[in-house]
N, C-alpha and C positions, 0 to 999 in steps of 0.2 A: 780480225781481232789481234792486239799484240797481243806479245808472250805473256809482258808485265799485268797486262787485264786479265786473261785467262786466270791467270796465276792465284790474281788479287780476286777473281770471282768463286773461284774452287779455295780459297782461306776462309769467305764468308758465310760459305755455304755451311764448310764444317762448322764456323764457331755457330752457326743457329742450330745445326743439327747437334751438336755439344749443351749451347743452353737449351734445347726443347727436352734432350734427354735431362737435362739436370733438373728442369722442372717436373720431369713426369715421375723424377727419383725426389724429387721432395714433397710432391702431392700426395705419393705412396708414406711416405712416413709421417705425412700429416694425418692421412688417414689412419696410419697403424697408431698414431700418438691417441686419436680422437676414442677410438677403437679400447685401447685400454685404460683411457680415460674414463671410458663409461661402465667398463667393464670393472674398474676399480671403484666407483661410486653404488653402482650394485655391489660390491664387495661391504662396504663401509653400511648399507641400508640392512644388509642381511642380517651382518654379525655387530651392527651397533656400535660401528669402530669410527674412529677419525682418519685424515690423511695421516699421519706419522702409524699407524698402526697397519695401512692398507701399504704401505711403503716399505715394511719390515719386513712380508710375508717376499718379496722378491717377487712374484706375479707378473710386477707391471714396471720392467724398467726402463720404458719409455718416457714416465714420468720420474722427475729429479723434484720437484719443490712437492711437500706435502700441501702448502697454501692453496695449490692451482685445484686440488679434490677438496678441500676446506670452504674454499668460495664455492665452487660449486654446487656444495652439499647445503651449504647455507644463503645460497641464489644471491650471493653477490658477484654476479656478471661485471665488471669491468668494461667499458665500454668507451672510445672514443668518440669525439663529434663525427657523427654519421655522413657519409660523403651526401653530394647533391642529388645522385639516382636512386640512394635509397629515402631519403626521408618522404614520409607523407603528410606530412602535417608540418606548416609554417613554425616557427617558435613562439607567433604571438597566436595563434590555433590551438597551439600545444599549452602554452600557457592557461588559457581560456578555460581549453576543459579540462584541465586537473582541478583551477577553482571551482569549475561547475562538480565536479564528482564529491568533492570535500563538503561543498555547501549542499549538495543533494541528500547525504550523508547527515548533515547537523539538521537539517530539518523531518530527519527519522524517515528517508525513501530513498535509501541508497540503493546502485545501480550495479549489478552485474558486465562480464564483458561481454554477453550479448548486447546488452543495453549500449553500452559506450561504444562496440561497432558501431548497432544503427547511428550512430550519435555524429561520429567520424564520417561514416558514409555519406548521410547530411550533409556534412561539411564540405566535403569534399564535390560534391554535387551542387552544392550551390557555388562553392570556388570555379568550378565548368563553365556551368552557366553565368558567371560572372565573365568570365574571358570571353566564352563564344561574343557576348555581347560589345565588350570593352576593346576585343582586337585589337591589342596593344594599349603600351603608354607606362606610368609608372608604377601603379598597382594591378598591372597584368602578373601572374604568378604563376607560370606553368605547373601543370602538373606535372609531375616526375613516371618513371617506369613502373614504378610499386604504387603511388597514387592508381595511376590509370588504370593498372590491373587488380589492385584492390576494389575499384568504382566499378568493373566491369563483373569481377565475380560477386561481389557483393559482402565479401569478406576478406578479414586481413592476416595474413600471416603468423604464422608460429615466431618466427624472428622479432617481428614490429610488438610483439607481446614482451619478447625477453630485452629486446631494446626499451622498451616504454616502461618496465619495472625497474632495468638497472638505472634508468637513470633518473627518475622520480621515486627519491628512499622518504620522499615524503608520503608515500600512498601506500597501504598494508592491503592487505585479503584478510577478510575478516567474515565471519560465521554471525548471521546477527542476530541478536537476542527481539524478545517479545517486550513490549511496554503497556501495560492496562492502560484506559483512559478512565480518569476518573473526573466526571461529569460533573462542572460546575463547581468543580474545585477551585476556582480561580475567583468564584464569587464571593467578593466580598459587599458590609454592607455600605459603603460607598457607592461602588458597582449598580446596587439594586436601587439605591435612592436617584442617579441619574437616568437611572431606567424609569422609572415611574415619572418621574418630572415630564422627562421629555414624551412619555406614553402620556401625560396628563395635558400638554400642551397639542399635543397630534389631536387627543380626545377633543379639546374646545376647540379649535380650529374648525371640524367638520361639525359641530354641532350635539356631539355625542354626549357629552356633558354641559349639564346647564351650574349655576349660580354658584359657580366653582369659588374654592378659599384655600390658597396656599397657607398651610399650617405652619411647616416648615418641612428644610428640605425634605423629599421624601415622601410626603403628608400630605395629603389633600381631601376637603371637602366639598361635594357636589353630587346633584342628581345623575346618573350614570344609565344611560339607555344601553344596556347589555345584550339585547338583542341587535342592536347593528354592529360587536365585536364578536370576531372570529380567530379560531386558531386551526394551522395545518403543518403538520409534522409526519414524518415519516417515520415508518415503525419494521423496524427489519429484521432479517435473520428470522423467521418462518420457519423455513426450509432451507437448508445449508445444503451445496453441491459441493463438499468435502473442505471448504475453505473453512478451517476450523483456528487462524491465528499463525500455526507451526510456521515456520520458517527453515527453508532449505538450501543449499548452495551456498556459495562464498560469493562476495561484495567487497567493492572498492571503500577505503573511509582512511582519512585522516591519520596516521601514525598514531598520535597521542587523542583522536575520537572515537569517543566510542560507538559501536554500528550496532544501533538497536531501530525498528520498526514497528509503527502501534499496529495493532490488529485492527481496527475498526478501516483502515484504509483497502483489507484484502478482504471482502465480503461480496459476494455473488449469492444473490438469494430472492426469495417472493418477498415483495415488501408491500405493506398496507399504510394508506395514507388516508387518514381519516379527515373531515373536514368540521368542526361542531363550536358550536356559539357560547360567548358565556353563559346566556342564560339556561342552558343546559342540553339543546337541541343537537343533535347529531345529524347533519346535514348531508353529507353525502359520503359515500368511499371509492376510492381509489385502487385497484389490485395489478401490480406490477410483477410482470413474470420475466424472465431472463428468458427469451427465446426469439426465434424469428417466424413472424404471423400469429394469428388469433384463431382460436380453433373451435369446434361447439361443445368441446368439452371442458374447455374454462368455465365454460356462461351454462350451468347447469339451470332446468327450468328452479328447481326448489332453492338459487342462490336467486333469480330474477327476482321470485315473490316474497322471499324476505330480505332484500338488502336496496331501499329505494336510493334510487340516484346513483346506481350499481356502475363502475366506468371500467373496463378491462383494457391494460395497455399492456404494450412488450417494448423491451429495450435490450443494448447489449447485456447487461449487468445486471440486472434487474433493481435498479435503484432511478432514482427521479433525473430525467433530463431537461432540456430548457421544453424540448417538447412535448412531453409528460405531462409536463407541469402547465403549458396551455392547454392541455387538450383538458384537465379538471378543474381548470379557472371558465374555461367555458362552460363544463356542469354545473361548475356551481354558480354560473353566472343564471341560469336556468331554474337552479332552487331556489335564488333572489327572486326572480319573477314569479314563482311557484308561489309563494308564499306573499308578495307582494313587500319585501324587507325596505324600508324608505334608506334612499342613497343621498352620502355615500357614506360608505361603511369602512372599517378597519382590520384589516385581516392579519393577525401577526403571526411571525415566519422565524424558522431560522434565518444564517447567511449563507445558505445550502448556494452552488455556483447557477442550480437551475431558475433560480430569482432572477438573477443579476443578467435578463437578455433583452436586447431590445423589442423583439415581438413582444415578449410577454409584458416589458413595461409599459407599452403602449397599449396593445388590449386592457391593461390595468385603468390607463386612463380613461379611455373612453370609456367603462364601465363605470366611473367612480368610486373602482374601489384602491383605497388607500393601503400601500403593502408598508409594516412597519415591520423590520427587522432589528429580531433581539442581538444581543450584544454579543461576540464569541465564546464558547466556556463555560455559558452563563444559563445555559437553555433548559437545565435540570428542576435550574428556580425562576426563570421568565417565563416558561413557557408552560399552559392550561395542560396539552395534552401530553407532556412529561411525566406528570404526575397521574394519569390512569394508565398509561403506555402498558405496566406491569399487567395489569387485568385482562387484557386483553392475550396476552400470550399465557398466565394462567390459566384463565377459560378454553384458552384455544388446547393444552395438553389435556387439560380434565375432557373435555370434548372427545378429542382424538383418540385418546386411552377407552374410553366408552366406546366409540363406533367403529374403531379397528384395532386387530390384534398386532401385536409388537414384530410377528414374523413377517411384517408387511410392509413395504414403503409403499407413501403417498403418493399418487398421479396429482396434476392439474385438476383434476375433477374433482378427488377425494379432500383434497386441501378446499375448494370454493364448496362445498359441500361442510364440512366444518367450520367455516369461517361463516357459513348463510346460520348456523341450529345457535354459535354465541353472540350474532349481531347484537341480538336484542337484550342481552346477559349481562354482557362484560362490561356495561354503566349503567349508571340510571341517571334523570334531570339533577336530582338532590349531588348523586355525587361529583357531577361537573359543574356545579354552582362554587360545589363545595371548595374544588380544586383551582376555581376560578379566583377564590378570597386566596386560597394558599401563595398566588403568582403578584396579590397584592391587589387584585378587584373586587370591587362590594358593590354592593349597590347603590351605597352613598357616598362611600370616598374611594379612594387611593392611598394605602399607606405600605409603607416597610413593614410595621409591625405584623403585618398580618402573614409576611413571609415566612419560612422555616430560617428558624437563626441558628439550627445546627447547621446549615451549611456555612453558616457567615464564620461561626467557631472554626470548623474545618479548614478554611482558607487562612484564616488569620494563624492558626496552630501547624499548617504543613510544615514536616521538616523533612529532610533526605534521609534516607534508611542508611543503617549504618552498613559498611562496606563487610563482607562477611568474610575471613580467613581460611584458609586453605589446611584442613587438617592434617597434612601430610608434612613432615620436622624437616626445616632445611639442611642441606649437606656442606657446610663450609670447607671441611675438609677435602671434597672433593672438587674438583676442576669443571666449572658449571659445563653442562653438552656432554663431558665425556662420556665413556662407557661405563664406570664404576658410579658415576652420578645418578644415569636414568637406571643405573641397576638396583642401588638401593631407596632411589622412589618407586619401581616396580614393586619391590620387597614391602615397601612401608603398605602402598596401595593395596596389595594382596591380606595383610593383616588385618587392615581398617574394613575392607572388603569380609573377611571372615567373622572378625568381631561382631559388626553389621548381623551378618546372617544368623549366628548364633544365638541374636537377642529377635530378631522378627518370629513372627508364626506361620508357618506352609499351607497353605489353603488345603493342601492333599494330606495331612496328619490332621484335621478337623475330625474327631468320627462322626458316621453319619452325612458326611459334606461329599454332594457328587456333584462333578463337572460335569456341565453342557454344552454343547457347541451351536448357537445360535446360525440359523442361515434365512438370510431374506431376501426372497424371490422378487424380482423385479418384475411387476403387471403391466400391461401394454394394451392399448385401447387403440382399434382405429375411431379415426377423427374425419370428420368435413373441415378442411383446412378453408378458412374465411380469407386472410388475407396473405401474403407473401413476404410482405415488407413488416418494419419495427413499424407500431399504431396505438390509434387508442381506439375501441368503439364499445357505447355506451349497451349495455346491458341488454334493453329492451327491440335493440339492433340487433 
């Protein structure tokens, strides 16, 4: 080796030994910057301060701009386009599901970032299996290091979160409100007069009505065979397993939308699904329990003998499924023959999703019976058994209040046990005739008139609540966010808070008034487990 290579070998060596040290001396000061970086942002959360006031106490003088704790404190991360080994998601992937989370959000079922994981993992898994398959060409689209290891563990990083908010300011974390549904608010009487038409037209069609006379719209004259029309609706919330509405956690939604969710969407419960005729027959029942297999403590002998055409089914949720809903089209395909009911017949429904399957359309057909679904929103005033639905869960507390005491929760048992003593209670023929003219059936016509037209009022009169103010005086004077700002809304809150208390009354200055502490013991029964799997099986089974 010459002198001049040696020479020029031992120059190179020092300068990497020179930048390796100068790196491992500036990864230490990025750490000690990072370090009182954070350590000055717990300063700022403690004492209620901003960056220029966490800057003055001299603590942390690694940091020079109070901005860099400012953004912080108020999670506006800065961010550049993300190099090619980190990104996991495409821009048109990324594009995709922010509109999915916004629009998921406006139709009142916004999604957490558990949710938006699995959503991404998805994605990303069927991006895989797109390659395995495609090996190569121009929409081949590797995944990346953090793809791959996101797909592998099954979740995504702490980082991929603070990249994904900084740089979508169009998506907030939002706490979401409750919204009532108020049933058949949307019914107007337009609404009901195209419902009756075209219910008047299904009716001649199968022969159910004879020597028919459009009066006008809405209106119709004709002998009407009300024994070949039926109505089936679900009647839920029974028995509630804590899903009471509330809403918990933060949710994805729109900057400027609002994140609200109806409650009728989170319900887990026993549901009864009645089956009964215009003319006033109660046909069969349906009892849906949220569980896995059928047991002999559902199907109590005293629910068999009084509740004929008795059907016990299980599902995840305990609400009606595509297969549910065969398995009590086959019972009551069964009370048709029982009874010998001349086909075919007309059975009206909501637009519940358990209708709309192909099995069940098809068992429909070859039955002859004709499924006519009422119109969305509308099912408070279309629908026969809307209008006794309330009786039935009446009956069912006054019941329940009688045969068990309050320190008690209900089993499977003690619920079909209740439901068998107000089967025969909670209607009679007169008042499902009765309920029958309310939805606009007689026995000789078809009209509107015979509808409730306080709902038609209600739809035509809805207006939006007015937006309600915040009792608490604004601070103009003060510098919105600072510390003298949230101090004297603290002050204001504390006063409104006290004022508040001084005008309410203490349950514990009541004289005479003693607290109890209620406790209910949970009962346990063994059972003969019947089946394993989600089913239906009819009563006398």
């Amino acid at each position: 080796m010459k002198p001049s290579s040696a020479l020029h070998l031992r120059i190179n060596k020092s300068r990497n030994l020179s930048t390796k040290a100068d790196a491992i001396v500036a990864r230490k000061h990025t750490n000690d910057k990072n370090k009182q970086l954070e350590a000055a942002i717990n300063w700022c959360k403690n004492f209620n301060g901003r960056g220029q006031a966490a800057l003055k106490t001299g603590l942390f003088p690694l940091i020079k701009d109070r901005e860099t704790i400012n953004r912080r404190l108020d999670g506006k991360v800065i961010n550049g386009k993300e190099r090619d080994y980190c990104t996991i998601l495409t821009d048109d992937e990324e594009a995709s599901i922010v509109r999915f989370i916004k629009n998921k959000n406006r139709c009142l079922q916004a999604i957490n970032k558990q949710d938006i994981t699995k959503l991404i993992i998805n994605v990303l898994r069927v991006r895989d299996y797109t390659n395995t398959k495609m090996k190569g060409g121009r929409k081949f689209q590797k995944l990346s290091l953090n793809a791959r290891a996101a797909l592998e563990k099954g979740k995504l990083s702490r980082s991929f979160w603070l990249r994904f908010n900084a740089k979508h300011s169009s998506l907030t974390i939002k706490r979401q409100g409750s919204v009532s549904i108020n049933r058949a608010l949307n019914c107007s009487r337009e609404m009901a007069c195209n419902h009756l038409d075209s219910l008047a037209k299904e009716l001649v069609d199968v022969g159910i009505m004879i020597n028919e006379k459009m009066i006008e719209t809405g209106v119709w004259n004709g002998t009407v065979d009300r024994c070949r029309i039926f109505n089936c609706d679900e009647t839920p919330q029974f028995i509630n397993y804590g899903i009471d509405g509330t809403t918990s956690g933060l949710f994805y939604a729109g900057k400027e939308d609002a994140c609200q969710r109806m409650y009728r969407e989170n319900r887990e419960c026993v549901t009864i699904q009645p089956f009964v005729s215009f003319s006033g027959d109660i046909c069969m029942c349906q009892v849906i329990f949220k569980c896995t297999g059928i047991t002999s403590s559902m199907v109590p002998t005293e629910a068999v003998n009084k509740i004929p055409h008795l059907l016990v089914t299980t599902t995840d949720n305990g609400v009606s499924t595509h297969e549910s809903f065969l398995a009590a089209l086959k019972e009551f395909d069964v009370y048709l023959n029982e009874k010998n009911v001349k086909r075919p017949i007309v059975l009206l429904s909501d637009g519940h999703s358990s209708r709309l399957d192909f099995d069940v359309l098809s068992f429909l057909e070859s039955k002859r019976i004709h499924l006519f679904l009422t119109p969305p929103d509308t099912t408070g005033v279309t629908q026969l058994l809307d209008q006794v639905n309330k009786n039935i869960h009446s009956e069912y507390r006054k019941q329940k209040d009688s045969m068990f005491s309050d320190i008690y929760s209900l089993n499977k048992e003690a619920f079909m046990l209740v439901l068998a003593n107000i089967w025969d209670k909670w209607t009679t023929k007169e008042t499902l005739v009765k309920s029958a003219k309310k939805v606009g059936v007689a026995e000789n016509a078809l009209s509107v008139d015979f509808m409730q037209k306080d709902k038609f009022e209600r739809a035509e009169n809805c207006i939006e609540p007015e937006k309600q103010t915040s009792p608490l005086i604004s601070s103009p004077d003060k510098r919105r966010g600072s510390a003298n700002y949230w101090k004297s809304k603290f002050e204001q809150a504390m006063e409104l808070i006290d004022e508040l208390h001084e005008k309410s009354i203490q349950l514990e200055e009541i004289p005479g008034f003693m607290t109890t502490k209620k406790i209910k013991p949970k009962l346990t029964k063994d059972a003969t487990r019947v089946t394993q799997v989600h089913g239906s099986m009819t009563a006398s089974d």
